[in-house]
C-alpha positions in Angstrom: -14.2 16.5 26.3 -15.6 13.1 25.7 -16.3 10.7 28.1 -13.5 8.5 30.0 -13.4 4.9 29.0 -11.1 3.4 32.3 -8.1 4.1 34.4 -4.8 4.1 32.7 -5.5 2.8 28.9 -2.2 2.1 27.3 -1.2 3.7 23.8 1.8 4.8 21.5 2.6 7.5 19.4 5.5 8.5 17.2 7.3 10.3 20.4 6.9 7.1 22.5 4.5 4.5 24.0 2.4 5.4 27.2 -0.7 5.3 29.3 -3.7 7.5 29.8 -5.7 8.7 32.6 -8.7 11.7 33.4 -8.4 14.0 36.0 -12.0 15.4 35.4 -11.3 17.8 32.0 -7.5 16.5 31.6 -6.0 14.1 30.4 -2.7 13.0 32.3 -0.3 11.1 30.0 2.6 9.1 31.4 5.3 7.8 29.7 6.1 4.5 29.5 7.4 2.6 32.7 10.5 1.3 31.1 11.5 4.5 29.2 14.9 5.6 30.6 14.1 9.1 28.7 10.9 9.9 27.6 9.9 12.5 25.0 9.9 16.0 26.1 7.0 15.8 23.2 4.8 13.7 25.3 2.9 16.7 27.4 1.4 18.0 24.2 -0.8 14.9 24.3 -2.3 16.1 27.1 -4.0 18.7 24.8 -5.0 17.1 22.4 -8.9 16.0 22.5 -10.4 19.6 22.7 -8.9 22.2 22.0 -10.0 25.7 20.1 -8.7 24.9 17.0 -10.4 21.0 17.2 -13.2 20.4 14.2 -16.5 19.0 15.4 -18.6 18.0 12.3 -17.7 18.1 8.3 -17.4 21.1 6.7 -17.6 22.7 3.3 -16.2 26.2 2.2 -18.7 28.7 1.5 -17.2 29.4 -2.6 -17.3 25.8 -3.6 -21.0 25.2 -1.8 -22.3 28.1 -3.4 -20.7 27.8 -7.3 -19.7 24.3 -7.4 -15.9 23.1 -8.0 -13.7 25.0 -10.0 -10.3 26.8 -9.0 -10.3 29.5 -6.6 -8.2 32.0 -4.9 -10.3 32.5 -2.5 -9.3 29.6 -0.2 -7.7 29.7 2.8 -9.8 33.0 3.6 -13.4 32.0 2.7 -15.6 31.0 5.5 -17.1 27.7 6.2 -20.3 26.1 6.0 -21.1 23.2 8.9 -23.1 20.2 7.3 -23.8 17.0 8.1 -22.3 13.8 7.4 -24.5 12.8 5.4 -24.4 15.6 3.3 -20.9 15.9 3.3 -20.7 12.4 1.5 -23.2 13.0 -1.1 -21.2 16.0 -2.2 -17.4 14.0 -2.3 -18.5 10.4 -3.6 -20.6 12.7 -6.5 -17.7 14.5 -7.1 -15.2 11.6 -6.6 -17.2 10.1 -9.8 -17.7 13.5 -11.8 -13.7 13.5 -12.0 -12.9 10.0 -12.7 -16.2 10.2 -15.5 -14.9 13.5 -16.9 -10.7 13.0 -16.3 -10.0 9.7 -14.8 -8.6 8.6 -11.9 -4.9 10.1 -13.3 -6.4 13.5 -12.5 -6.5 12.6 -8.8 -4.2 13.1 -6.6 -3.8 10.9 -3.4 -1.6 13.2 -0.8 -0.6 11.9 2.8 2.3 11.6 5.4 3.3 8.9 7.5 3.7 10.8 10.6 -0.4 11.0 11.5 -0.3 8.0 13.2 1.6 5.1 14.9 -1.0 3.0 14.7 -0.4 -0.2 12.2 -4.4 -0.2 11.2 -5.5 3.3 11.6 -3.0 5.0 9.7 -4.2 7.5 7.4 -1.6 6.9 4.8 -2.9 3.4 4.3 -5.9 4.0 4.6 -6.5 6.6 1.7 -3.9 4.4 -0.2 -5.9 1.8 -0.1 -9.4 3.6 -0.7 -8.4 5.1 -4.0 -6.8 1.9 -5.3 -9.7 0.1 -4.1 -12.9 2.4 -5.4 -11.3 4.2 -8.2 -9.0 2.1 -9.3 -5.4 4.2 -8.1 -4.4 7.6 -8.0 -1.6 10.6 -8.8 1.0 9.6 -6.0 3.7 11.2 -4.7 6.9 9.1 -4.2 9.7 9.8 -1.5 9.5 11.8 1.2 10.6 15.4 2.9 13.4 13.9 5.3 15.4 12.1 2.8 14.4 13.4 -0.6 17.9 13.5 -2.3 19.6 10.4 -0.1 16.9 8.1 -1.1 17.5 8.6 -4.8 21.9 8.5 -4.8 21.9 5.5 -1.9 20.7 2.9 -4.5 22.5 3.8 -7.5 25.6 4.0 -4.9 25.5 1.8 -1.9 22.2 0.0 -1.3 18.9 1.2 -0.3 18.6 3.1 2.9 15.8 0.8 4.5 18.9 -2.2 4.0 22.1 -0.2 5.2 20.6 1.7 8.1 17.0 0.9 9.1 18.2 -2.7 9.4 21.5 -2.1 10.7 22.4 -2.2 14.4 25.1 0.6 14.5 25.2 1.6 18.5 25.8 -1.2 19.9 28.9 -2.1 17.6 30.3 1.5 18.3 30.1 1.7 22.4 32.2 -1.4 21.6 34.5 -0.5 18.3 34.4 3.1 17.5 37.4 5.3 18.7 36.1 8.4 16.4 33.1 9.5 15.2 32.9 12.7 12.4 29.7 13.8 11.8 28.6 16.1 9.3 25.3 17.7 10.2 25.7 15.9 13.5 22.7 14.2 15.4 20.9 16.3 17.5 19.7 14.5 20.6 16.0 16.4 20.0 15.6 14.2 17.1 15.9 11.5 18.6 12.7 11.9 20.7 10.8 10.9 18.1 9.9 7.4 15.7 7.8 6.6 13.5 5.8 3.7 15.1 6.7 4.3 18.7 9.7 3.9 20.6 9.3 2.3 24.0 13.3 3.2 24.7 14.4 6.7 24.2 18.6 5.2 24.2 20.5 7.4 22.9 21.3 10.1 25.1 22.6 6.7 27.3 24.3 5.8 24.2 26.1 9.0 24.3 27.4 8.6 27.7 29.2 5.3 27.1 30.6 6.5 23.8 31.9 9.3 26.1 32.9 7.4 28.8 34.9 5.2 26.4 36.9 8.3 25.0 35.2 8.4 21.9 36.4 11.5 19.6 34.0 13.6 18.1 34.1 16.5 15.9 30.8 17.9 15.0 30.3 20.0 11.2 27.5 22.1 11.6 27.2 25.7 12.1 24.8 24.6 15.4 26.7 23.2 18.2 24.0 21.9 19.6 23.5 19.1 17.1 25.9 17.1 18.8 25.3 16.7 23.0 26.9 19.5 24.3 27.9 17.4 27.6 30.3 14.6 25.1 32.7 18.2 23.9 32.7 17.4 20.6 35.2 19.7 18.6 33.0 22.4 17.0 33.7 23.1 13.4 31.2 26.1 12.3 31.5 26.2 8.3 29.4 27.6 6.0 26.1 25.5 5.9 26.0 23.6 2.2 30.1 22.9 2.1 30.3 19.6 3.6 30.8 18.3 0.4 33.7 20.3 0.0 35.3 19.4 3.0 34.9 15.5 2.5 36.7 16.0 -0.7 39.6 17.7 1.0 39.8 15.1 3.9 39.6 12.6 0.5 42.5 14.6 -1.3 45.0 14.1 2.4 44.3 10.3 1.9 45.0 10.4 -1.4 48.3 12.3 -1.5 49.6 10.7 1.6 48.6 7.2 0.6 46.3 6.9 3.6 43.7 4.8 1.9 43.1 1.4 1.7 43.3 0.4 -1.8 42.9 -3.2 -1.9 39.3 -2.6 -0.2 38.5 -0.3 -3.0 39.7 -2.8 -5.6 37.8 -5.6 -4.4 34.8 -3.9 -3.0 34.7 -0.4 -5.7 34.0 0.9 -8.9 35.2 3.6 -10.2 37.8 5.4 -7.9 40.2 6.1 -10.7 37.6 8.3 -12.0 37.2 10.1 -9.0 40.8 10.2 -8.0 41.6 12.1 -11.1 38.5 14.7 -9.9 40.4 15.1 -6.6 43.6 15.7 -8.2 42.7 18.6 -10.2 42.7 16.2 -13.8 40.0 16.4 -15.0 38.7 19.8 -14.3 42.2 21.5 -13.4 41.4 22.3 -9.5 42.7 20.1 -7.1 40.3 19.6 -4.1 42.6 20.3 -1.8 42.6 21.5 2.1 43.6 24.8 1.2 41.1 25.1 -1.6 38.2 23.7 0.8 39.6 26.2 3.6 38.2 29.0 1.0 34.1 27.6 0.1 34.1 26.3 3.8 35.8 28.7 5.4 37.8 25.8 7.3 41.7 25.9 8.6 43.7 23.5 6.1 45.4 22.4 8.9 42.3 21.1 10.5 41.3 19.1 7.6 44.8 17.5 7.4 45.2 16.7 11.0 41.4 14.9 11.1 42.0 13.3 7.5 45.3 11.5 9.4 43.4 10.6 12.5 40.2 9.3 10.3 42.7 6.7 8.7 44.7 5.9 12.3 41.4 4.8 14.1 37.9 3.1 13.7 35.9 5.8 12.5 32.5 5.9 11.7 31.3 9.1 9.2 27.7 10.2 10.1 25.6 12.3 7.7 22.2 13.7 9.0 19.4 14.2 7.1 19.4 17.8 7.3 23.0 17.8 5.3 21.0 16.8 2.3 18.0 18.5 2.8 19.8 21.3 0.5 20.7 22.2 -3.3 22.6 19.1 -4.5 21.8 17.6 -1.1 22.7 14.2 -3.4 26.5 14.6 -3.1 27.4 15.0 0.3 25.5 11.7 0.8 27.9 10.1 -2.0 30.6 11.9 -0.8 30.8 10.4 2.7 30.1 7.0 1.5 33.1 7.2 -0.6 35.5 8.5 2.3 34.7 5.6 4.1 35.1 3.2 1.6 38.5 5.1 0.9 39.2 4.2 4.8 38.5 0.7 3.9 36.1 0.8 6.9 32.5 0.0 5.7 31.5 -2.9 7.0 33.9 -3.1 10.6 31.6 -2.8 13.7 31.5 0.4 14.4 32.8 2.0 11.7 31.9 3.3 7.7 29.4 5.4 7.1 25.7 5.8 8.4 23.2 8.1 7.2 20.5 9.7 9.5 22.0 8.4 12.8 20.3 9.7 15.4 17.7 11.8 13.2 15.1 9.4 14.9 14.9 7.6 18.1 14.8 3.6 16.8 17.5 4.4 13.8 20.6 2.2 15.1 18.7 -0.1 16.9 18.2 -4.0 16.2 15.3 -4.4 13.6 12.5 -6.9 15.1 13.0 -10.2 13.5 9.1 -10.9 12.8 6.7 -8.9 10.4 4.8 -6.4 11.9 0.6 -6.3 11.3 0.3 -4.5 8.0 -2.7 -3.0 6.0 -2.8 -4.0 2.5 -3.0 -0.7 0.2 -3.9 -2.7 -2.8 -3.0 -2.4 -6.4 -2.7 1.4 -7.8 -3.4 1.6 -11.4 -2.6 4.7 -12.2 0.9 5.7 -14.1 1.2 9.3 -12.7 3.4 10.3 -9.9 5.7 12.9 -8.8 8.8 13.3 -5.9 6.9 14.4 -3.0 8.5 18.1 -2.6 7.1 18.8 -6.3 3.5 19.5 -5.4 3.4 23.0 -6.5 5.0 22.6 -9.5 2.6 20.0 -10.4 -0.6 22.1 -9.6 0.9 25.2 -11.3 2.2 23.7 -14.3 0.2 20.6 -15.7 1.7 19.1 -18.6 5.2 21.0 -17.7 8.7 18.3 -18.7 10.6 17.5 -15.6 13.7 15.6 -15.2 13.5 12.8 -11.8 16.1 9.9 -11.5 16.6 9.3 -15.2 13.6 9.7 -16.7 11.8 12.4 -18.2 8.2 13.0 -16.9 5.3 15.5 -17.4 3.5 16.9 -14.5 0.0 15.3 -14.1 -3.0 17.6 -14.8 -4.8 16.9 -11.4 -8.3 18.0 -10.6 -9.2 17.2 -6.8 -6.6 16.7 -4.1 -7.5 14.3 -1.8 -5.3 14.8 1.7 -5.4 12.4 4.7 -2.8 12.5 7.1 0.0 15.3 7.1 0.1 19.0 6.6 1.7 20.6 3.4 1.4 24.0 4.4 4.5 22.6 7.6 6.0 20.2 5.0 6.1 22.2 1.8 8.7 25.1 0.8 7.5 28.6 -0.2 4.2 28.8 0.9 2.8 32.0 -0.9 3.7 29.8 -3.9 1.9 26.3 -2.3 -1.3 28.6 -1.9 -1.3 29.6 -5.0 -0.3 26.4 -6.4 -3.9 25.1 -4.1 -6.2 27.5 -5.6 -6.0 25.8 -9.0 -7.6 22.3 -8.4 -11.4 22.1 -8.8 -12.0 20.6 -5.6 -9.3 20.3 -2.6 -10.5 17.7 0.3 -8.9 17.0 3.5 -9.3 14.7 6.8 -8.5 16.7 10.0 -8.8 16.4 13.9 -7.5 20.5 13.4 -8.1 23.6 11.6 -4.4 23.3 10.2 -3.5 26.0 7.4 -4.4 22.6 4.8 -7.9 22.2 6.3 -8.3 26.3 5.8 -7.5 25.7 2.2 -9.8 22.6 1.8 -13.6 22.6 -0.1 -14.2 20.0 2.0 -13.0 18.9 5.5 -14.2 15.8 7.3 -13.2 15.6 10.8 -11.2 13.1 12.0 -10.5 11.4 15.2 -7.2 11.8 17.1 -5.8 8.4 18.1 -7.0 8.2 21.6 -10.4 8.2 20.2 -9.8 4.9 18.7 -8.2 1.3 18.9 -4.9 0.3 17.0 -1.6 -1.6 17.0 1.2 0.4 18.0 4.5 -0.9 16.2 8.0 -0.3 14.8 10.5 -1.8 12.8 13.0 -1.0 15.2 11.6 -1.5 18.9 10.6 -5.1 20.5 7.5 -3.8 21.6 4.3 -3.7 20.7 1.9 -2.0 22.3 -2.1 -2.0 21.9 -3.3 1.3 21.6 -6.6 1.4 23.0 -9.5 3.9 23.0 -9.3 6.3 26.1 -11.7 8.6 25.2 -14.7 9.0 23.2 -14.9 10.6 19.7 -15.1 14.3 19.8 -18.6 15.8 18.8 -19.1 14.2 15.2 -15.5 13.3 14.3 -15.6 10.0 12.8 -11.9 7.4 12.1 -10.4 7.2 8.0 -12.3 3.4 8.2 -15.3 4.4 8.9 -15.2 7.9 6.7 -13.8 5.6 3.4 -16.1 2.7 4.1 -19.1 4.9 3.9 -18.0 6.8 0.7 -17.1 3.1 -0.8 -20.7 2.5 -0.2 -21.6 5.2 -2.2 -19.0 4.8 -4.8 -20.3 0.5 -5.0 -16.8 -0.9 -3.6 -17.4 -1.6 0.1 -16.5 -4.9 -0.5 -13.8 -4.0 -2.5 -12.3 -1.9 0.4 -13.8 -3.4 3.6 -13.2 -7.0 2.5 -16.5 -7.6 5.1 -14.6 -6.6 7.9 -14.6 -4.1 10.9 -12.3 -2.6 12.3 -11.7 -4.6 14.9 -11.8 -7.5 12.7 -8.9 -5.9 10.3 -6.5 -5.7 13.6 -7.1 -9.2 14.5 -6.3 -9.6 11.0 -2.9 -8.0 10.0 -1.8 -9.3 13.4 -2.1 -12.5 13.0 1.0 -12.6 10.6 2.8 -11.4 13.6 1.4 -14.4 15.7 2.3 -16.7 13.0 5.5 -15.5 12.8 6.3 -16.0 16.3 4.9 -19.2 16.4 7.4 -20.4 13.9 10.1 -19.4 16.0 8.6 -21.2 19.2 8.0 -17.7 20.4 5.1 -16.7 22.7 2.1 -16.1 19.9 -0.7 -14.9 21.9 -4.0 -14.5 19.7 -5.2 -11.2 19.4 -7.6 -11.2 22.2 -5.0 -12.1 24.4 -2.3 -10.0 23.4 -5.0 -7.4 23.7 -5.8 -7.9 27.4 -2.0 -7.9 27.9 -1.5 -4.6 26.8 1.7 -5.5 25.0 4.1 -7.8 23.2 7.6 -8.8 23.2 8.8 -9.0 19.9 12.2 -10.6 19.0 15.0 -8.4 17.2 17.7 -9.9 15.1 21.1 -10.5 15.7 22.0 -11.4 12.0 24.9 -9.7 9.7 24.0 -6.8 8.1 23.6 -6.2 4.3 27.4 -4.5 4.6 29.3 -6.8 7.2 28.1 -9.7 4.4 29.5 -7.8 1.9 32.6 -7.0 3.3 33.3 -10.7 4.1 32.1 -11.8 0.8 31.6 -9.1 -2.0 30.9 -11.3 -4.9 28.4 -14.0 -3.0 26.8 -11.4 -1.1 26.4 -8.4 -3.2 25.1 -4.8 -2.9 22.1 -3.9 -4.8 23.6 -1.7 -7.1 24.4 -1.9 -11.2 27.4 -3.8 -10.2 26.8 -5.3 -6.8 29.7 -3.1 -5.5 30.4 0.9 -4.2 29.9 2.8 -6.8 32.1 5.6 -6.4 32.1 6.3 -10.3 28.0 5.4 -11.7 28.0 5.0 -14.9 24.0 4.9 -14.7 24.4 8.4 -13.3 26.7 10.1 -15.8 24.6 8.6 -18.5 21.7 10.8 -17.7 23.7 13.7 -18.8 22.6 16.2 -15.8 24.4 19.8 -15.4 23.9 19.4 -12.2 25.0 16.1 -11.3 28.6 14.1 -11.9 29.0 10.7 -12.6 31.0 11.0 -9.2 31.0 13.0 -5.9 31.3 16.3 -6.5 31.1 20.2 -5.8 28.6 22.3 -7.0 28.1 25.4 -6.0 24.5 26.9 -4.7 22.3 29.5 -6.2 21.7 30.4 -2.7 24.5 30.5 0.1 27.2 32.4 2.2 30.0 32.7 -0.8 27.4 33.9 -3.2 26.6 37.3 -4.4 23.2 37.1 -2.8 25.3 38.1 0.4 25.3 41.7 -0.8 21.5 41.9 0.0 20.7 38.9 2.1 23.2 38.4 4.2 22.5 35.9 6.1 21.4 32.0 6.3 18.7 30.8 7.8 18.5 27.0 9.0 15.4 25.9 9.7 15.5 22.8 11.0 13.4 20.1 13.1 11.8 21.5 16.7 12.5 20.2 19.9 8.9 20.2 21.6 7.0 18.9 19.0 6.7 16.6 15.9 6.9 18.3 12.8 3.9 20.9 13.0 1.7 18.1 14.9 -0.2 19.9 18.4 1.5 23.0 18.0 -1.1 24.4 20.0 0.4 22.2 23.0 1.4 22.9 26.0 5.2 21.8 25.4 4.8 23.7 22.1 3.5 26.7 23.8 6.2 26.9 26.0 9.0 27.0 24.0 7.6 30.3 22.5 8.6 34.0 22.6 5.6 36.3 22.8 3.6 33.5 21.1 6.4 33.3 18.2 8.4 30.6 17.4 11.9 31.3 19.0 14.6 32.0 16.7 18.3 31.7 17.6 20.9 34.5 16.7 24.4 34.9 17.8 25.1 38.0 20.3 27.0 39.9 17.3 24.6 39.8 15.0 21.7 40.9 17.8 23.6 44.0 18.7 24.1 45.1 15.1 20.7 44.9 14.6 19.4 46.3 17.8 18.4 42.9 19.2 17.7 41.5 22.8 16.9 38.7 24.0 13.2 38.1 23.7 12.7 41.1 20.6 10.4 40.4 18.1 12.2 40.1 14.8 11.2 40.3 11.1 12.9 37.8 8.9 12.6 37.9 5.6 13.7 37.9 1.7 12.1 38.6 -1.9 9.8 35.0 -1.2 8.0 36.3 2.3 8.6 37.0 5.5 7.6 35.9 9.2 7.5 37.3 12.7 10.3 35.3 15.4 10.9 36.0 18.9 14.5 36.2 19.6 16.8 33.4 21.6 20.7 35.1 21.6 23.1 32.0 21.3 27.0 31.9 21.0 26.5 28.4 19.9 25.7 29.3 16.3 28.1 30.9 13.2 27.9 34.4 13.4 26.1 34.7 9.5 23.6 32.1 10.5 20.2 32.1 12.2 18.1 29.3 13.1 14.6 28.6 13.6 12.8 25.1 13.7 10.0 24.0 11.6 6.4 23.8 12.4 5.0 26.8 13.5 1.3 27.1 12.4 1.3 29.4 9.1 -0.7 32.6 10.5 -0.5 35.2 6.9 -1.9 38.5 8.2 -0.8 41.8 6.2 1.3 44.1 7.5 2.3 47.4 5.9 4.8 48.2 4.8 5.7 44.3 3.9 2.9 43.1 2.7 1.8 39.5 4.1 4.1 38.1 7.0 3.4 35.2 9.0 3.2 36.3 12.5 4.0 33.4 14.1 7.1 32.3 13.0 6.6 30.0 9.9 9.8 29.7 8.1 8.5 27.8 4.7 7.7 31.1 3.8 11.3 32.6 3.0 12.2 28.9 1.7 13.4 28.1 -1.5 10.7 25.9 -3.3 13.3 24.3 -5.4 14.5 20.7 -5.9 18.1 19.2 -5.2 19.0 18.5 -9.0 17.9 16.9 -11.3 18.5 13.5 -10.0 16.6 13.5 -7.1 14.8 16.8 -7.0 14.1 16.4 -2.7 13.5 19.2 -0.8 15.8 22.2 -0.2 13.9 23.8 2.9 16.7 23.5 5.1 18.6 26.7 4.1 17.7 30.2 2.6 19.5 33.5 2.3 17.9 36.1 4.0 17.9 39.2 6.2 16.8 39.9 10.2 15.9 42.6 11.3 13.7 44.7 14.9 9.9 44.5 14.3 8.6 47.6 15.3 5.0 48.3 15.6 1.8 46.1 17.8 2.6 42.9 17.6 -0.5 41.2 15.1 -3.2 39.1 17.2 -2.4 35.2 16.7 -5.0 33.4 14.6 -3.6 29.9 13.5 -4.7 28.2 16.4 -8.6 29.2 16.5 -10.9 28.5 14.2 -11.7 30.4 10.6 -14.7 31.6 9.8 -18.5 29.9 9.9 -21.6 30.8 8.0 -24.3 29.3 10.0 
């Protein structure tokens, strides 16, 4: 471990701001002071400057060294080659050129993910952003992201852009004051919550809960979990059959309609297009009225349920919640549209405390005043390339180049990339169907990634430069959504050779002659002083404290101020026509004419049910019978430290733990803590076994993020053996329209593993050739 800097450095990450110390080989991280519950996440930190799986010095894979670039299916197994820096840089900034020479700069592809780092400066997103605008002129993009693939692309056309009607609207503290019932499909899992991108000084909700309780708030929970609601509030439990919320929000919108519970001056004065989806709901323009009985069938639901909430929703301020998960499915567009419509049918949107919000909960600082200043930002620069794709369409784009696809209304071809560059994130967590990702990676000529870790991505890299972790470095910890910020300063020194994005880009924009371009003549620490000083002005306007940098940097931290303005929707509600949506007609658009004129099978003009390829009331019952949810963990961000010690902990046998209801065990032979085989016709992976009542009887659940660790197995061929679910998932997109990710549900099958359980590899290092 490197040596200590001082005693009790402050610093932030996405699971919360705290402070560092040394206890001679360990590091001892403490939460924040004024944190009334901090991250269960946090003691993974403690692991994270050294351990087995850490990369010392750049490395390039033994294939690519020896014949040059080209595709490969040998990576992810070949060995690797140690080399110096220097070396390392001669062989990316030549071949940097050789593509952009022989292809151009269209034929690179710039991947990231914003979860590497809270820091405002350091942030590898940014940073590789801006390096490929910068010295090559822009890049293949990606555009979107995992979480809210499909509600990103239907919130504009319907209701406003997501970053407007929930990032920057303060929805907790008008419910503990307005709300009398809150119906949330997907519901909001308080694990979730531990985490925000930025930083979160102020882990609320769970107190938020308790007030909402303590003020006889109703809720009833959809979800076939029951812990995605608290369990201590007793929400009523509705288990239906994952991917039919849509179907129940058109019943509960077919009991307003035929009792003439709706407010129908709000959706003449603040709607479009409700006749049109009236006459859906009715049965009149398809013949099938969406009503409880007919929802009671796909959702497998009591009618009576849905009539008696559908009464109470129009007697009371209620606020519809729809988590990200929800739409993290096939047509994951429409239940998003669906709940925005039953609000506005409620004539709600708008009231404190009441409408819809989306993602509630799904992160710590969503719900929370937005700071009322900028925060210190790193320019990306100008990207001049035309070719991009939605982010969950990487393998498709790698496996078919010039291939037609449909995205948002337009009609794209797939990019014919040469060299992915990664910095920041992990596509073998994020990505669906990874025997299909790993395939789709052998086909580039030359895959290069920064990594503090031998993740599966940096297995399936040419070339891997080793990054610091953010301890190793200075930054600006910030969020949109939290009043503080916090100066993340080094507490330890860089491990072995590992070197910050800054430094790695600035050297390979020497070679490439931009280091102007991307430096601007500045270091690092001139940069922070830099982007904060918009803050400082900022404040300074307002007759705020504006410290400069150097003294906000012996302080440690800043007060920022939040806002206490109107949101986008409480304008609108007052004042539809001088204060606007952003949509085609400035209002809800629960008809979209943009929409239906795009002509998509798979996608009405209005909200709507479509059925899935893949789910409980399919024929694919007869030989999966079963439906996995694999959803976010609870000891861990994504698939970041997995080799932590909170991570570690929540295992079984060294497996990720995998919940199953008792009736389902015992059919199968299954105690608590057996080591289970899950699997369908896409792969298979290796679970230990949690037994839950608190799940549907035809669902499993496992969460996300396990290291991918492919070892064969006969009889079923390769299995990941430590419990990574993206390898069952379907690699598909949502429709048409937005074409997000569908990794949240898969049919498949569980069964006893017999047999010694496989050696666990994904957190030690792969192969060196000296």
């Amino acid at each position: 471990m490197g040596k200590r800097i001082s005693q009790g450095v402050p610093h932030s990450s996405h699971w919360g701001a705290f402070s560092v110390q040394s206890h001679g080989d360990e590091l001892e991280v403490t939460p924040h002071p004024c944190d009334p519950m901090p991250s269960p996440i946090l003691p993974n930190l403690n692991d994270a400057a050294s351990p087995d799986c850490r990369i010392g010095q750049p490395m390039i894979r033994r294939g690519w060294l020896d014949n040059g670039p080209g595709p490969d299916t040998s990576r992810g197994k070949d060995a690797f080659v140690p080399v110096s820096w220097e070396r390392a840089y001669d062989h990316l900034a030549n071949e940097l050129q050789r593509i952009v020479d022989r292809y151009s700069n269209e034929a690179v592809f710039g991947g990231s993910y914003g979860w590497s780092s809270a820091g405002r400066f350091h942030h590898a997103q940014s940073q590789i952003h801006r390096f490929l605008n910068t010295t090559l002129g822009g890049y293949c993009r990606s555009v979107g992201n995992y979480s809210a693939g499909a509600a990103q692309v239907i919130a504009p056309h319907v209701f406003g852009t997501l970053e407007e009607t929930n990032r920057k609207s303060p929805i907790w503290g008008p419910m503990l004051s307005n709300t009398e019932l809150v119906v949330s499909f997907g519901g909001m899992a308080l694990k979730n919550s531990s985490v925000s991108g930025g930083g979160n000084s102020n882990h609320n909700v769970a107190g938020v809960f308790d007030r909402l309780q303590d003020r006889g708030v109703r809720f009833v929970l959809f979800s076939p979990l029951r812990a995605d609601l608290p369990e201590w509030i007793r929400a009523e439990w509705h288990a239906i059959r994952p991917a039919t919320d849509t179907a129940v929000m058109l019943a509960l919108a077919h009991v307003l309609i035929v009792e003439d519970l709706l407010d129908r001056a709000f959706l003449a004065k603040h709607c479009v297009g409700f006749d049109r989806f009236e006459a859906y709901i009715r049965g009149q323009s398809d013949g099938i009225a969406k009503t409880p009985g007919w929802a009671e069938l796909i959702a497998q639901l009591p009618a009576a349920d849905i009539i008696d909430l559908a009464r109470d929703m129009a007697a009371r301020r209620t606020l519809i919640t729809v988590s990200q998960s929800v739409q993290r499915a096939e047509h994951g567009e429409q239940p998003v549209w669906a709940a925005i419509t039953l609000a506005a049918m409620l004539g709600q949107i708008g009231l404190p405390g009441g409408g819809f919000s989306y993602g509630l909960g799904s992160i710590g600082n969503v719900g929370k005043p937005p700071v009322a200043v900028p925060l210190p930002t790193l320019s990306q620069g100008k990207n001049g390339a035309r070719g991009f794709i939605p982010v969950a369409r990487i393998s498709d784009m790698l496996l078919h180049p010039g291939k037609p696809f449909s995205f948002n209304g337009q009609k794209l071809v797939y990019p014919d990339v040469k060299l992915v560059y990664w910095a920041g994130g992990n596509p073998f967590h994020h990505q669906q169907d990874l025997t299909r990702l790993a395939e789709a990676f052998s086909r580039p000529d030359t895959i290069v990634v920064h990594e503090p870790y031998w993740t599966s991505s940096a297995r399936h890299a040419d070339i891997v430069l080793p990054a610091t972790i953010t301890m190793e470095r200075d930054d600006i910890g910030a969020a949109g959504n939290d009043p503080k910020m916090i100066t993340m300063r080094k507490a330890i020194e860089p491990f072995q050779q590992t070197k910050d994005e800054y430094e790695i880009f600035s050297e390979l924009a020497q070679r490439l002659d931009r280091h102007q371009e991307f430096t601007e003549g500045r270091t690092a620490r001139e940069w922070m002083a830099f982007i904060y000083e918009t803050t400082r002005v900022a404040l300074a306007e307002r007759d705020l404290p504006a410290p400069d940098f150097d003294e906000f940097w012996a302080a440690g931290e800043l007060e920022v101020p939040t806002t206490d303005r109107l949101s986008i929707l409480e304008k609108f509600r007052q004042d539809p026509q001088g204060a606007p949506l952003p949509t085609p007609s400035g209002k809800i658009e629960i008809f979209s004419e943009v929409i239906a004129g795009f002509g998509y099978d798979d996608c009405a003009g209005h909200p709507a049910w479509f059925e899935p390829e893949e789910w409980l009331g399919g024929e694919i019952v007869e030989r999966f019978p079963i439906q996995l949810v694999a959803n976010q963990p609870a000891f861990r961000l994504h698939s970041q430290l997995d080799f932590g010690r909170a991570s570690l902990g929540s295992k079984i046998a060294g497996r990720e733990p995998l919940t199953i209801h008792p009736d389902t065990a015992k059919a199968r032979g299954i105690v608590q803590g057996s080591i289970v085989r899950v699997f369908n016709d896409r792969g298979s992976f290796l679970a230990g076994a949690n037994i839950s009542d608190a799940i549907r009887r035809d669902v499993i659940q496992i969460a996300t993020g396990a290291w991918y660790d492919p070892q064969d197995i006969v009889p079923f061929g390769t299995v990941c053996v430590h419990g990574n679910p993206n390898t069952v998932t379907r690699d598909r997109g949502t429709s048409s329209l937005a074409q997000g990710s569908t990794g949240q549900l898969s049919m498949v099958d569980v069964e006893l593993f017999h047999g010694p359980l496989p050696e666990l590899r994904c957190h030690k290092p792969p192969r060196l050739d000296a």
